[in-house]
C-alpha positions as CSV (number, residue, x, y, z in Angstrom):
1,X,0.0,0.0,0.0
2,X,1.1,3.2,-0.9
3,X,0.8,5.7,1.5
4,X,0.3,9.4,0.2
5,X,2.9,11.9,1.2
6,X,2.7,14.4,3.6
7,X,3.2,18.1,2.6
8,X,6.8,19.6,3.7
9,X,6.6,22.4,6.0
10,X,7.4,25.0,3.2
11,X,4.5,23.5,1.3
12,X,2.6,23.4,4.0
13,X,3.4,27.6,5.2
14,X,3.1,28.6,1.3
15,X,-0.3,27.1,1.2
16,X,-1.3,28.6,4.6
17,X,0.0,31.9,3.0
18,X,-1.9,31.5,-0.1
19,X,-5.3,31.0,2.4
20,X,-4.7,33.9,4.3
21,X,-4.0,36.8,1.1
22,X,-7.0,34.7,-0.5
23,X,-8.7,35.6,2.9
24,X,-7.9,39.2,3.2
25,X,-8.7,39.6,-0.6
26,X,-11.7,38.3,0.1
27,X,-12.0,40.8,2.9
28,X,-11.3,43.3,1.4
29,X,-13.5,42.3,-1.4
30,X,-16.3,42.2,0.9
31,X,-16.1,45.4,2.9
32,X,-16.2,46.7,-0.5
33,X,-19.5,45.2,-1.4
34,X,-20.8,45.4,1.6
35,X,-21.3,49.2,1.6
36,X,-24.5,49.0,-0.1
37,X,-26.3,52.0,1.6
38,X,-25.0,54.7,3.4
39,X,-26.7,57.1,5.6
40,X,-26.3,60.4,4.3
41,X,-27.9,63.8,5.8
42,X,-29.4,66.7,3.9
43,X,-29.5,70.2,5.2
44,X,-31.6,72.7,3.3
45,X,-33.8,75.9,3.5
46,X,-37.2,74.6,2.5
47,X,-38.6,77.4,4.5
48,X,-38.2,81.2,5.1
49,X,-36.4,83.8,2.2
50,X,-34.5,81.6,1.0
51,X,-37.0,78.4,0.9
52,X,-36.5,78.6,-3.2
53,X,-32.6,77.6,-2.7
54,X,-33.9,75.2,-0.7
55,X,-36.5,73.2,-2.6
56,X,-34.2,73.4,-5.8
57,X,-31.3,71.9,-4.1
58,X,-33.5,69.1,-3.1
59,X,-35.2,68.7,-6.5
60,X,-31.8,68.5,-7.9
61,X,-30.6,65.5,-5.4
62,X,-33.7,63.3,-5.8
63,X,-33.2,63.6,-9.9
64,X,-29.5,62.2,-9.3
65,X,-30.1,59.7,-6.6
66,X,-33.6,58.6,-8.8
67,X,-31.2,58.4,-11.7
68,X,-28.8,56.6,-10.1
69,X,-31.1,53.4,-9.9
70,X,-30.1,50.5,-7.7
71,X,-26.7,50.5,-8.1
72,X,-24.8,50.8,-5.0
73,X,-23.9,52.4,-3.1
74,X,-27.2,53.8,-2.4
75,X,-27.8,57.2,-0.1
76,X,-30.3,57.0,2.3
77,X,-31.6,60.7,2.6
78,X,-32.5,62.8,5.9
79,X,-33.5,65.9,4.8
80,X,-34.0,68.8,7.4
81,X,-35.0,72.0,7.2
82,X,-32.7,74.8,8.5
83,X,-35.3,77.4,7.6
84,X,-32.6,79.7,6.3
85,X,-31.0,80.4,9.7
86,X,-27.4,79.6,10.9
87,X,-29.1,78.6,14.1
88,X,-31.1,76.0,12.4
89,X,-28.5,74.9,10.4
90,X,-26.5,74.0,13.5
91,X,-29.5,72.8,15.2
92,X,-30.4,70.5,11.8
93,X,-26.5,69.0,11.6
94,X,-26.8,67.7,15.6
95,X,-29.9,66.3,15.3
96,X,-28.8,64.6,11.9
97,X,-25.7,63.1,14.0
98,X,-26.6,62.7,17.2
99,X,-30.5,61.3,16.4
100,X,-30.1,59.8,12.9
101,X,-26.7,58.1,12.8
102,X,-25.5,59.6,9.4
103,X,-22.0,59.3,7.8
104,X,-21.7,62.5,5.9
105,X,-23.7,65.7,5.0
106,X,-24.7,68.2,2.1
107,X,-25.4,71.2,2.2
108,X,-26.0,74.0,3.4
109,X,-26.7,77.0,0.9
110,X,-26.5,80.4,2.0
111,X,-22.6,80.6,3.5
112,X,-23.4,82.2,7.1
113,X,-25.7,79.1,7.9
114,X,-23.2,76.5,6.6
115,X,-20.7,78.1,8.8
116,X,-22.7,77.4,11.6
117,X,-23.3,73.9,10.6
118,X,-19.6,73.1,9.4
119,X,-18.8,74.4,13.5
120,X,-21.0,71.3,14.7
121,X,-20.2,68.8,11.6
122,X,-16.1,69.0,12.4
123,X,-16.4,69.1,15.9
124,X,-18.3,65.7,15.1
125,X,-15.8,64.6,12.5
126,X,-18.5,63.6,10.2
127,X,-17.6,65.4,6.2
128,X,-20.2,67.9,5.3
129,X,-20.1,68.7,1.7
130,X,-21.7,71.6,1.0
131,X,-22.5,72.0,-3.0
132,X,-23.3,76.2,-2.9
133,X,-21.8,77.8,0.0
134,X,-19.1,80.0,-2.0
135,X,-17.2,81.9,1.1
136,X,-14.0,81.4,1.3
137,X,-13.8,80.4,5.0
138,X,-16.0,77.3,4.9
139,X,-13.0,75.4,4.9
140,X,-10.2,76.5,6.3
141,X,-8.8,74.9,8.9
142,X,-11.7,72.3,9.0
143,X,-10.8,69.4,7.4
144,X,-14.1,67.3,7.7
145,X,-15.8,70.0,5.6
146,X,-15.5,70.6,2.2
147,X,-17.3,72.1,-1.7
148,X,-18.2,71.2,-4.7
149,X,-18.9,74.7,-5.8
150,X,-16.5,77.7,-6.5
151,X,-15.2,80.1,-4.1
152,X,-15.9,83.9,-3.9
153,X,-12.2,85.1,-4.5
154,X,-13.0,83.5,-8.1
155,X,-16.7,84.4,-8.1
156,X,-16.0,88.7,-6.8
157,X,-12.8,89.0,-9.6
158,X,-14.8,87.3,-12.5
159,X,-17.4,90.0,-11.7
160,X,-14.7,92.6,-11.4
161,X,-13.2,91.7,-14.4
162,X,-16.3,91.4,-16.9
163,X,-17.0,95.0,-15.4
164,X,-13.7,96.3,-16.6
165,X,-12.9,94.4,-19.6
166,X,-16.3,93.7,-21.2
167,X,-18.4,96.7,-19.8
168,X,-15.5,99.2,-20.2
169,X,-16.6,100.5,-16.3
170,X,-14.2,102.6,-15.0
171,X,-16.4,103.6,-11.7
172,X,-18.9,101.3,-9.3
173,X,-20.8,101.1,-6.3
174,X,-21.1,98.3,-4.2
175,X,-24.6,97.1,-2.3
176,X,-23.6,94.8,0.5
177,X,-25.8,92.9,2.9
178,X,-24.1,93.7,6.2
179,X,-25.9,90.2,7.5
180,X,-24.4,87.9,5.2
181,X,-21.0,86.4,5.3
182,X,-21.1,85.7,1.8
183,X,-22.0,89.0,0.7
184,X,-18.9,90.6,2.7
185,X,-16.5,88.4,0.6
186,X,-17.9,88.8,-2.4
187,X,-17.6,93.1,-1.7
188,X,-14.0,92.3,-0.6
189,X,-12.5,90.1,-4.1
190,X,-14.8,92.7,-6.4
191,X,-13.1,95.5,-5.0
192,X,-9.8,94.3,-4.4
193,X,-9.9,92.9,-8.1
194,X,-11.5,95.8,-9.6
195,X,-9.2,98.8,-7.7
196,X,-6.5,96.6,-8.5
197,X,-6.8,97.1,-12.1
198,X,-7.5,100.7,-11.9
199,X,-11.1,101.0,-11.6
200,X,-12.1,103.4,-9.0
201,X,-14.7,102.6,-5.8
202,X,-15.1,105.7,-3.1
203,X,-15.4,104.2,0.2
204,X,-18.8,106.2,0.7
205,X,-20.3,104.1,-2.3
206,X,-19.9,100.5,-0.6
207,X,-23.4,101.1,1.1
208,X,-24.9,98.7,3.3
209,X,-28.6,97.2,3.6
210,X,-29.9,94.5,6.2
211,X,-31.7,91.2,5.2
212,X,-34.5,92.3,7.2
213,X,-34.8,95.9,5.1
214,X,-37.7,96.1,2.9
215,X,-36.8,100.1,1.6
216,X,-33.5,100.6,-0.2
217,X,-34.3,104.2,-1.6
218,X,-31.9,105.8,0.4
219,X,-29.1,103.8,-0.1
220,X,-30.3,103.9,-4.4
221,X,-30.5,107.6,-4.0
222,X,-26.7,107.7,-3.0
223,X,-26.0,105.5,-6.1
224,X,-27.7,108.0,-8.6
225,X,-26.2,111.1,-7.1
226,X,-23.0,109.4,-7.7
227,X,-23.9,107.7,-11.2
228,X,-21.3,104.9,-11.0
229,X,-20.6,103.1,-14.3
230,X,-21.9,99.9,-12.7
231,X,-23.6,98.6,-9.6
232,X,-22.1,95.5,-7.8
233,X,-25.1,93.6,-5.6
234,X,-23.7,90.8,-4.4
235,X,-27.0,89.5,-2.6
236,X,-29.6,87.3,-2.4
237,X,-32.8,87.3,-4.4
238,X,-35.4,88.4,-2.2
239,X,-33.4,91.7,-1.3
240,X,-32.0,91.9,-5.4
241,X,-35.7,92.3,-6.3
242,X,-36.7,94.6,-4.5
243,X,-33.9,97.1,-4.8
244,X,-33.7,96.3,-8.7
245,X,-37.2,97.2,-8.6
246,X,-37.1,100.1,-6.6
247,X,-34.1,101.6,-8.7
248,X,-36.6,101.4,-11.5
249,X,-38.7,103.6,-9.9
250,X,-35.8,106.3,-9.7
251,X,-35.1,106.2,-12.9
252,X,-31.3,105.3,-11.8
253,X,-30.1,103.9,-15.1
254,X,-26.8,102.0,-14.5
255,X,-26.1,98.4,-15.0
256,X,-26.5,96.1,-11.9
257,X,-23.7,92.9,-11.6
258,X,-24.9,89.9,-9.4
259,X,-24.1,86.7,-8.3
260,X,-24.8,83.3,-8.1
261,X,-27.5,84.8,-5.0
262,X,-29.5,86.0,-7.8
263,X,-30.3,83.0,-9.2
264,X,-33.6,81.9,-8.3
265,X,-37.6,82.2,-10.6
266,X,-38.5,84.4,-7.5
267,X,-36.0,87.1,-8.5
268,X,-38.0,88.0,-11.8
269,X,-41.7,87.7,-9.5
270,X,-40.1,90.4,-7.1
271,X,-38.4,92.6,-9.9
272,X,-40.6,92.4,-12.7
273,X,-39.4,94.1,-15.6
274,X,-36.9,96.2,-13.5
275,X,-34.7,92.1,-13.6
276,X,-33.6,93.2,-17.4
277,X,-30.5,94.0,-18.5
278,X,-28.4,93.1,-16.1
279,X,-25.0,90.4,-15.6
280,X,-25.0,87.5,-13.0
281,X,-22.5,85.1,-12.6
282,X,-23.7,81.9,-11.4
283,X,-22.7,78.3,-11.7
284,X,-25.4,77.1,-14.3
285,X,-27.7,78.5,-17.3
286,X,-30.3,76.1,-18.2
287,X,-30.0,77.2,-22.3
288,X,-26.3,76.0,-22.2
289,X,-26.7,73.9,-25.2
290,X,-24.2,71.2,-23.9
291,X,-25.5,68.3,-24.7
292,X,-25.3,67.1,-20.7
293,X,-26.8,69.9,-20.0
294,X,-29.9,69.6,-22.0
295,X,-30.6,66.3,-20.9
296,X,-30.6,67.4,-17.6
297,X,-32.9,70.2,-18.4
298,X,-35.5,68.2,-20.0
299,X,-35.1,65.7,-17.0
300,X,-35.6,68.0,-14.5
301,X,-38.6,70.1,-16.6
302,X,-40.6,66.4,-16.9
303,X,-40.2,66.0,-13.1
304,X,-40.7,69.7,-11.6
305,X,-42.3,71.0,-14.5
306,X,-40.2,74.0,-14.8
307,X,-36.8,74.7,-15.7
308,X,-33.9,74.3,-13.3
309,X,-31.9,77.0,-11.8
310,X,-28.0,77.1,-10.6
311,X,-29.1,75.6,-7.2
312,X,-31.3,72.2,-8.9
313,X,-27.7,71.8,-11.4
314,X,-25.8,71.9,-7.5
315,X,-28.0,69.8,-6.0
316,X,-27.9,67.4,-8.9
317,X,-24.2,67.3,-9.1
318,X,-24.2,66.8,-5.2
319,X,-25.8,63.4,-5.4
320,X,-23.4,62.2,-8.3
321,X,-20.3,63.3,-6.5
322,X,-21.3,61.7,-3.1
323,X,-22.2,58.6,-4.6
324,X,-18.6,58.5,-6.2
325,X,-16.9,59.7,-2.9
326,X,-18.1,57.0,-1.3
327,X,-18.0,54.2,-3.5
328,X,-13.7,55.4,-3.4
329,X,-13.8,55.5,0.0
330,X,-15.5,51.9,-0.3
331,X,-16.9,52.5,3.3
332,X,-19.3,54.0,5.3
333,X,-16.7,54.8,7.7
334,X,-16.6,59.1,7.9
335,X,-13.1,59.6,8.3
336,X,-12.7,57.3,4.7
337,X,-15.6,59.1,2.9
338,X,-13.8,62.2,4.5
339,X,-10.5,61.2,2.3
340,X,-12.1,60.2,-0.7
341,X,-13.6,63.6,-1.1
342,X,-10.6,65.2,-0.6
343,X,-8.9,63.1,-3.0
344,X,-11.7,63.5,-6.0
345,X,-10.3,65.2,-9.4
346,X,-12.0,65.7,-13.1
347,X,-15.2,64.6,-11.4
348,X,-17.8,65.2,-14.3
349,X,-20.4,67.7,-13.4
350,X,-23.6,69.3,-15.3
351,X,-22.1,72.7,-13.1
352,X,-18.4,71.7,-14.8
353,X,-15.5,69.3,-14.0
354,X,-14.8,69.5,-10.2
355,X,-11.0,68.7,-8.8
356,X,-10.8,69.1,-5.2
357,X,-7.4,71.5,-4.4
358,X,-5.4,70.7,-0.8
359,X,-8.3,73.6,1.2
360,X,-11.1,71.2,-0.3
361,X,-12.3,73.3,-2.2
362,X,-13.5,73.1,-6.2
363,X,-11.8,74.4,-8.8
364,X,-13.5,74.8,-11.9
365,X,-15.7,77.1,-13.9
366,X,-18.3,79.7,-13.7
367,X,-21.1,81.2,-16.1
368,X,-21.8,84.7,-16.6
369,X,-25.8,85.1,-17.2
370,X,-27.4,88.2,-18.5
371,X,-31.2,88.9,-17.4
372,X,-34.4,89.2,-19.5
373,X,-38.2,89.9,-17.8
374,X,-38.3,86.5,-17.0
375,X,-35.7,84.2,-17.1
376,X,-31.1,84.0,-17.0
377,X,-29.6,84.0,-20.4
378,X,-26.3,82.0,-21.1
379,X,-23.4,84.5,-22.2
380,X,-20.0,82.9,-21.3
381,X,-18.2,80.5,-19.6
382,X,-14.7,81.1,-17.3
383,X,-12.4,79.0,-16.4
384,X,-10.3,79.5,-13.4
């Protein structure tokens, strides 16, 4: 009888090595698979003057995630409202961690309430992505928050720029909402940028208003006295409106510059035919005719049945670029989705291709608008 022989000891630990890289691959193979569905919270302004932003935003994300299908990984939504505040929007990110459990968070939109959230999301060390707060802030020295959007130092000196180079303006006036955080930047980079390259802005023409100010004639009646070349408003709609319309009404015949603030439907319902004429830049114009683009718009026209704005594009691209982050980070755990978003680059967006630089921020293009009665108008693109 022939007995069979037994495995030397090198055969033996070779084999027993094989097992045991075959059993981390497999692992490893499986922690991958096994993020399936990750929770993921929303924080929006679905109420108050801002509510517009909000319900856009949202729009946007359920389009993308709806899209999406079944593949994994899928996000499991909590939405809560922040009802445009930053105390809400701190009050929203605790309950989102502390009640609901999630691994990461978008939003929010309007800067001074995702600098309240960001305060709560880093002590936390969950990654809060937020996919339209443009100051430059946000992120510094928080490395659990980043953007998918641009920053105002690119936003304010595209303005400044298009004022000088394309309007020939050799004089402006600034309108700044002493509430807002964004709106302080954005005065900051125009004038820097602007002064810079000779253009001339007297201290007594950056004029401030309040978010809770309803009657900007005398603040107007100092721009017409003056009669700057141009008129920089970097606000938000519900204010813009009104003091667009109200310049009307003075017959003050200069062109108005705006921001990505401006872009909501409720902007030509407040201004009525005093919105025309003007220049915007923004992140998104819905007659872009890249082809991407117009699939998007007819996707989102079917579903909300009306186009979408700067914030739906946002929201929209929010969805895509958290579903890649994670599926990199091939996790759920924060701190990995954490480095997978700081690690994204050429990610493909409807708002433009999105690289993350080392302050986890985006860099990548914006779109100057002009304004009819009724609607944004695509003019040009710039690149940073």
């Amino acid at each position: 009888m022939i007995m069979p022989s037994r495995p030397s000891r090198r055969s033996a630990i070779a084999a027993l090595s094989v097992g045991i890289c075959s059993l981390g691959l497999s692992h490893s193979l499986l922690a991958r698979a096994a993020v399936t569905e990750v929770k993921v919270g929303v924080i929006l302004p679905l109420t108050g003057d801002k509510a517009t932003f909000g319900q856009e935003s949202l729009n946007g994300l359920k389009l993308a995630l709806d899209k999406a299908g079944k593949d994994a990984p899928q996000l499991k939504i909590q939405v809560e409202d922040t009802q445009g505040t930053p105390a809400g929007s701190a009050a929203a990110v605790n309950k989102l961690i502390s009640t609901d459990r999630v691994a990461v968070i978008i939003g929010e939109v309007a800067s001074s309430n995702t600098i309240a959230a960001s305060t709560a999301a880093q002590s936390a060390k969950i990654p809060l992505v937020t996919h339209a707060s443009t100051n430059d802030s946000i992120t510094l020295g928080k490395d659990f928050i980043s953007r998918i959007c641009f920053v105002d130092s690119f936003q304010g000196a595209v303005m400044a720029k298009f004022a000088l180079n394309n309007l020939k303006a050799k004089t402006a006036a600034i309108l700044v909402d002493s509430d807002s955080d964004y709106s302080r930047g954005l005065r900051d980079s125009f004038k820097q940028t602007f002064v810079a390259a000779g253009g001339v802005i007297k201290d007594e023409l950056v004029i401030s208003y309040s978010q809770k100010d309803r009657d900007f004639k005398t603040q107007l009646m100092k721009v017409r006295k003056a009669t700057p070349d141009v008129v920089f408003i970097p606000g938000y709609y519900t204010q813009v409106g009104a003091i667009l319309r109200q310049a009307k009404e003075l017959k003050l015949n200069t062109k108005f510059l705006g921001t990505d603030g401006w872009d909501s439907p409720d902007l030509f319902k407040i201004a009525g035919a005093a919105a025309a004429g003007h220049y915007v830049s923004s992140h998104f114009a819905s007659d872009d005719t890249d082809p991407r683009v117009q699939e998007f718009v007819r996707e989102y026209k079917v579903r909300n049945k009306e186009n979408p704005g700067a914030m739906a594009a946002l929201g929209y691209d929010a969805g895509f670029f958290m579903r890649a982050a994670i599926k990199k980070a091939g996790s759920s755990e924060p701190s990995k989705i954490r480095d997978a978003i700081a690690s994204m680059k050429n990610f493909d967006g409807i708002t433009g291709t999105i690289t993350i630089d080392k302050n986890r921020n985006a860099v990548k293009p914006a779109v100057i608008v002009t304004t009819t009665e009724k609607e944004f108008k695509f003019l040009t693109r710039v690149n940073p």
